[in-house]
N, C-alpha and C positions, 0 to 999 in steps of 0.2 A: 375247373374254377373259371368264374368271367374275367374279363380281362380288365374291369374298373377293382377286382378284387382286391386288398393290398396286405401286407404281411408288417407286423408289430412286433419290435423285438422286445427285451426284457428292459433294458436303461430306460426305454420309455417312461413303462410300466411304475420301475424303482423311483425315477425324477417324479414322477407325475404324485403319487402317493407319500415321499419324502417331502417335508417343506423345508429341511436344511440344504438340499441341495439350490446350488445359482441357476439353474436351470428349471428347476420344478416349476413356475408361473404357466410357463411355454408348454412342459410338458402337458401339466393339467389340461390346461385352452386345449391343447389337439386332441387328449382324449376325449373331452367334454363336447369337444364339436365334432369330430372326426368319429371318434371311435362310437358314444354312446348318442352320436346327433344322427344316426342315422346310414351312415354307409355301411358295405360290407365288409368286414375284416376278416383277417388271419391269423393263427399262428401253431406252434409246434408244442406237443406238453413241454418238452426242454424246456420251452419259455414260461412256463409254470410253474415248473421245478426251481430253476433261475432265481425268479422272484422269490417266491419261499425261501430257497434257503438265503438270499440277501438280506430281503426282507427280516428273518430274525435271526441274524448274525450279530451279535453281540460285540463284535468288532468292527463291525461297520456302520451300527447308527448309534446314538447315543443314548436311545428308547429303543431297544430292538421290540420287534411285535411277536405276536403268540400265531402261532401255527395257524391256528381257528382267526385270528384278526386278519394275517395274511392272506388266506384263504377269503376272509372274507371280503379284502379288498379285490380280489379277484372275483368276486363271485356273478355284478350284475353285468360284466361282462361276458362271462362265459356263460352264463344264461340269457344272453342275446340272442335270439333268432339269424342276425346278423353277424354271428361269431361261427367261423368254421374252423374245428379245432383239425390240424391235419394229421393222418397218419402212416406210415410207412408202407409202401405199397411193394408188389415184391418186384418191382423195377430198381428198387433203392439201391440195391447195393450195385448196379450197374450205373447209377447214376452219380453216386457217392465215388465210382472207381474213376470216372470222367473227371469230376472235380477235383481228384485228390491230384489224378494225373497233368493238371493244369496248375495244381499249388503243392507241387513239388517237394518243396521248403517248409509245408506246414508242419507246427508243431506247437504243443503245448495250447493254451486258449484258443489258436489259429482253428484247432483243429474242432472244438464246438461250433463255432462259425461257418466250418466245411458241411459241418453237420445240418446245420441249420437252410447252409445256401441250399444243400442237394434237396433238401425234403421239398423246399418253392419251391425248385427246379421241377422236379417231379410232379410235382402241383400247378406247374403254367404259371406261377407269382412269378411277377416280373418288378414289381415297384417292392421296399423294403422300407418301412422308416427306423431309423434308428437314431442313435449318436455316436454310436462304434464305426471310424472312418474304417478301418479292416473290410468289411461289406463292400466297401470301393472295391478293392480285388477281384471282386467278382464280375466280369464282365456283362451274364445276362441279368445281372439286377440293378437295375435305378435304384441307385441310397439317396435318400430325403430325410435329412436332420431336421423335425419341426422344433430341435429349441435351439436351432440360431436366429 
């Protein structure tokens, strides 16, 4: 992976496509410029999965969306040229064991985060943008909240 490449988590994704959320304006703007304007991006199916089932959780929006609308808000993304979906390479789980070994303590949601840091790791992603401060933990990754 280059090294202007950069990694997108889910909250993005969810703000950006929600307009109830206070943050969605911001989110939108970064994907609108960032993601679909042109640079190269990243991310993990997790973060796929993520979205979907957020995305139509009936507890969490107050229009939850259809599998097929979720998908499809994902779709001209992942059909970007500029979208590199990453996948587990068989370094992972030594890379996973470094991480775990460094977050000791993780547990419960912590541990999708672990999830998610090793697979960059593994991948040379070194920038992350999110809103989840948790990413901060991670010492080889820059977190960049584009909705503050």
């Amino acid at each position: 992976m280059g090294a202007d490449v950069f990694a997108v988590d889910t909250n993005i994704f969810v703000y950006a496509h929600f307009d109830e959320y206070p943050r969605h304006r911001k989110a939108r703007r970064f994907c609108e410029r960032e993601i679909l304007g042109g640079s190269d991006f990243c991310l993990g199916w997790q973060v796929v999965y993520e979205y979907l089932r957020i995305a139509t959780h009936p507890r969490v929006h107050r229009r939850p969306l259809t599998l097929a609308e979720a998908l499809a808000d994902l779709a001209h993304y992942l059909a970007s040229d500029r979208c590199h979906v990453l996948a587990h390479t068989p370094q992972h789980l030594r890379i996973l064991e470094d991480v775990a070994a460094r977050m000791p303590n993780a547990a419960g949601n912590l541990v999708h985060d672990c999830h998610y840091a090793a697979l960059l790791r593994e991948h040379g992603v070194k920038v992350l943008y999110t809103a989840d401060q948790d990413f901060r933990r991670f010492d080889f990754l820059e977190v960049i909240d584009p909705t503050l």
